[in-house]
N, C-alpha and C positions, 0 to 999 in steps of 0.2 A: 936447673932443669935437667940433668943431669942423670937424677933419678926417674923423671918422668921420663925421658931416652929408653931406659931401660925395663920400666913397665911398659912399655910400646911397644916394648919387642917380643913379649908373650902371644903379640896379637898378629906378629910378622908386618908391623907400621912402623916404617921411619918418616919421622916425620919432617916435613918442610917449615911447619913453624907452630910455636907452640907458644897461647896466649895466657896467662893466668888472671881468671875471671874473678875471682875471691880466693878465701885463702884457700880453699880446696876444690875450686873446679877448675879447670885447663880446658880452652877450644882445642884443638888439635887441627891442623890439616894437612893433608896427605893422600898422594895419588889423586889430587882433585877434589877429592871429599872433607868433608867436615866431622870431628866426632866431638863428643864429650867426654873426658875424665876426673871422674870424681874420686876423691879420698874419704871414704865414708865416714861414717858414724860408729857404723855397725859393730854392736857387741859380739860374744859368743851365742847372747841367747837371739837376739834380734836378727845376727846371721843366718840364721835358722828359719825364722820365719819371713825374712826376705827371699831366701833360697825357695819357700814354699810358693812364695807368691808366681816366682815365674815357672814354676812348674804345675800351677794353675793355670796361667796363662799359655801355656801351650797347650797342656791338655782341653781348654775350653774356650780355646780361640778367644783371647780377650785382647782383642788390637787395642785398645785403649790403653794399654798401659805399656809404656816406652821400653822397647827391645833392648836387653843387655847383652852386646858384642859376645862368643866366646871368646876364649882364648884357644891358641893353635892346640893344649892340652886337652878343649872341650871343657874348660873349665869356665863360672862365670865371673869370677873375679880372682885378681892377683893380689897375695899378699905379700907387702916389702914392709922392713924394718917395722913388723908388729900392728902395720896397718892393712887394711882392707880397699880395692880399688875395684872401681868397675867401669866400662867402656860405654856409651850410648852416643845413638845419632845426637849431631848439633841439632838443635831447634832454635829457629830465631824468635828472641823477644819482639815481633813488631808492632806487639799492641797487648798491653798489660789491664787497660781499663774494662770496666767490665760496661758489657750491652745487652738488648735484646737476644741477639745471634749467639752473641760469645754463651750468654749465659741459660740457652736452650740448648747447647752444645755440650757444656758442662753438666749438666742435670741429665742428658741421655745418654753421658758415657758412663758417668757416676751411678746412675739407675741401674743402665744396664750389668756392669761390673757386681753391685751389690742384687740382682737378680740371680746372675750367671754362678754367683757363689754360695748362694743362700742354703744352707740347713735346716731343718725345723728341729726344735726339741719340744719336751713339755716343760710348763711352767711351773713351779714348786710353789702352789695356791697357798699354802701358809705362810709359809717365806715371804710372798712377796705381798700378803697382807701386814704381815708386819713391818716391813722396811715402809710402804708407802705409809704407813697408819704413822709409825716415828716420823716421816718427814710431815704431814700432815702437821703433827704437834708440833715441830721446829719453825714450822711456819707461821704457827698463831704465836708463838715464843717471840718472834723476830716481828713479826705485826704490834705487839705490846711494846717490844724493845725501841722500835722507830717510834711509834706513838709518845712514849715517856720525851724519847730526845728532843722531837717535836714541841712537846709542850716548854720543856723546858729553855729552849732557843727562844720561842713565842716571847717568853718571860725577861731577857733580856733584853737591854736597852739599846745595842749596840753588836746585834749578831756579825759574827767574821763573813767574808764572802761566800765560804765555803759552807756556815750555817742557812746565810741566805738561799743557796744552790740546792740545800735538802728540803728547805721549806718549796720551793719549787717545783720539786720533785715527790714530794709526802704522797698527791692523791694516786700517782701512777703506780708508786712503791705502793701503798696499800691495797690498791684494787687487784695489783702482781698475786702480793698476798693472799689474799680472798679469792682469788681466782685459781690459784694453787691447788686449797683446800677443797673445791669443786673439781677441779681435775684428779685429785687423787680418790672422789670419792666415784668418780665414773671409769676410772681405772682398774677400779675394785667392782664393780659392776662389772663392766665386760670381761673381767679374768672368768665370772663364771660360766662363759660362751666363749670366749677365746682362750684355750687351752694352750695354742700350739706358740713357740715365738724364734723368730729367723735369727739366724746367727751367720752373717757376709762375710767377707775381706773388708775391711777399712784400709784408708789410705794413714789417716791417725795425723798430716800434717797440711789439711787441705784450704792453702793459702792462696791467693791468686797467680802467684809467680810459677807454681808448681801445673798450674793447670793452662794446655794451651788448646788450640783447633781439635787436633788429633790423638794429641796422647798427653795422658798424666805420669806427669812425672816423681821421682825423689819419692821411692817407695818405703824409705829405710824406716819410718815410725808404723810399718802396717801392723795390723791386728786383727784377729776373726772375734768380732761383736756385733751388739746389733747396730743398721744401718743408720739409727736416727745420728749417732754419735758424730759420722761424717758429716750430716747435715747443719749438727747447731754449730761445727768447729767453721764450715763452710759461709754460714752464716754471720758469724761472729766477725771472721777473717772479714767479711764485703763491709759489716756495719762499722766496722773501725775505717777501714782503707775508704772507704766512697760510702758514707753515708747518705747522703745524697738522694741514691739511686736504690737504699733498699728494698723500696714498693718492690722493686723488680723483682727481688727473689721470691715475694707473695706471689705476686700476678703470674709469673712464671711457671711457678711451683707447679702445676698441672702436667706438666712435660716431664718432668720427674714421674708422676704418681702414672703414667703411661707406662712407664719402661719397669716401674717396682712398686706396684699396689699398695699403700700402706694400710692395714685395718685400723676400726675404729679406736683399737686400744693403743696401738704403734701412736696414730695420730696425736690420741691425748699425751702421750708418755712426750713428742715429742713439743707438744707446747708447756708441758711440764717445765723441761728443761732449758726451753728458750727464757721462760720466766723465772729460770732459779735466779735469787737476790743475794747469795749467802754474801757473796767477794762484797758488795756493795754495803751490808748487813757488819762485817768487819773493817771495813775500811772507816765507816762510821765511826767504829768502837775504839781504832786506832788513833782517830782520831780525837776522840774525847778524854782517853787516856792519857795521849801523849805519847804514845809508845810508837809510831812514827818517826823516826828522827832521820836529819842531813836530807829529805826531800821537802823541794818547796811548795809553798803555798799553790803555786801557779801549777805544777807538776799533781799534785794531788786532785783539784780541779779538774784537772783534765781526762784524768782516771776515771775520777765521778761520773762525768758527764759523760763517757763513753760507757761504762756500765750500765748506768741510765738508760741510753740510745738502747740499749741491749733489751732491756724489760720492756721500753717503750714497740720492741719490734717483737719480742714477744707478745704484748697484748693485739698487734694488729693480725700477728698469723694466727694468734687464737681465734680471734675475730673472723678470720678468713675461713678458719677451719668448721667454727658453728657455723657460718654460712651456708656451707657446702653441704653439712652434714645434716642441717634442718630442710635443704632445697632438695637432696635426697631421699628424703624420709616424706616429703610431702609430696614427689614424686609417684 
């Protein structure tokens, strides 16, 4: 602890006791109060654009995102022995699960953040007929691919579990598919009325643990792209950890689209990508191959089946999102 003594004193904190929470974060307390010290991540280039973020955050008043201590130098982090350290208030973990509250909280700091940041540029209409027009065909590729598998499992006598698990999952995997292709073909419709496309602050690592009441924290993977990107990671993160309770992120979702409007082509692009199957589409192939090896049967299974959960929650926000978009339109 020794060393941690000694980046403390950048900040004029000696401390009374000093807790190590994992291998790189320390509670701190001192003078009464509570801090957090972290040993980052943070690259040369990622330094960079961590450094940006908080000077986003003051230029535009973004309380949302967890205040980094200076140092008595004005600096925002200390580096010792080649690494990087930064100061933040303690925050208490007193409730990690996700709810109604937590998760209306989370979508209006997150909206607003990716409002508060938003750029427009223009869209490069060739480009990006071609990039969706190529995934478009990977997906009728991966549609045949599954198909063939399928038949083939059918055909034996004796499918593994993990054959039976695909056959259970064929009609959701192919409708993902076929729903793809429809998405990418109203993608390419509205690019020719939607010219313009936002480019935010992303958080780039938006996990439940990261996110609390008041402030988001563990900014170290940020990125300026578009906003959908924090959404499917956001997404992804709850349908692994509490699948359970996905509805919520649907039913909710309205509280988001308050604080950061998405248009209709945002919206497709972003059930696009809740429905991508590629990891699901290889893991198949890995496993047909062989080329899998030292993981178990039971471990691979479970991959599946969370993948799966994935599509399966893609097809219901799709669903959520032609609702909305057909009750608007009939408006």
């Amino acid at each position: 602890m020794e060393n941690i003594t000694e980046i403390l004193q950048y900040y004029g904190i000696f401390p009374q006791a000093i807790v190590q929470i994992s291998d790189r974060v320390f509670k701190i307390k001192a003078n009464g109060k509570e801090y957090a010290l972290k040993r980052s991540r943070l690259s040369k280039q990622s330094l960079k654009t961590w450094l940006s973020v908080y000077q986003n955050a003051a230029r535009q008043n973004l309380y949302e995102i967890i205040p980094v201590y200076l140092t008595q130098q004005k600096q925002l982090y200390v580096e010792a022995d080649g690494e990087n350290y930064y100061l933040t208030p303690w925050i208490p973990s007193n409730h990690r699960n996700i709810g109604e509250h937590r998760l209306h909280s989370i979508y209006k700091q997150l909206g607003r953040i990716h409002l508060q940041t938003k750029s427009m540029y223009q869209l490069g209409k060739k480009e990006l007929v071609n990039n969706f027009q190529a995934y478009k065909d990977s997906c009728k590729d991966n549609e045949s691919r599954l198909l063939a598998w399928v038949e083939k499992i059918e055909q034996t006598h004796y499918p593994s579990p993990i054959e039976l698990q695909v056959l259970t999952h064929f009609r959701d995997l192919r409708l993902s598919f076929q729903r793809s292709q429809s998405l990418v073909d109203q993608i390419i419709y509205q690019s020719e009325s939607e010219t313009n496309w936002g480019i935010s602050l992303n958080h780039g690592n938006m996990q439940l643990g990261h996110l609390f009441e008041h402030y988001i924290i563990n900014w170290e993977r940020a990125s300026y792209k578009h906003a959908i990107y924090d959404l499917v990671d956001l997404f992804h993160d709850g349908i692994i950890r509490e699948p359970q309770v996905s509805h919520q992120y649907i039913e909710s979702f309205p509280v988001y689209m308050e604080e950061n409007p998405l248009n209709r082509l945002e919206q497709c692009l972003l059930s696009l990508y809740l429905l991508n199957s590629n990891d699901y589409i290889k893991m198949m192939e890995s496993y047909h191959t062989k080329s899998i090896r030292n993981q178990s049967h039971i471990r691979q299974s479970m991959e599946l089946e969370q993948m799966y959960r994935m599509v399966v929650f893609g097809l219901n926000f799709d669903a959520y999102i032609e609702r909305n978009a057909t009750g608007t339109e009939q408006d």
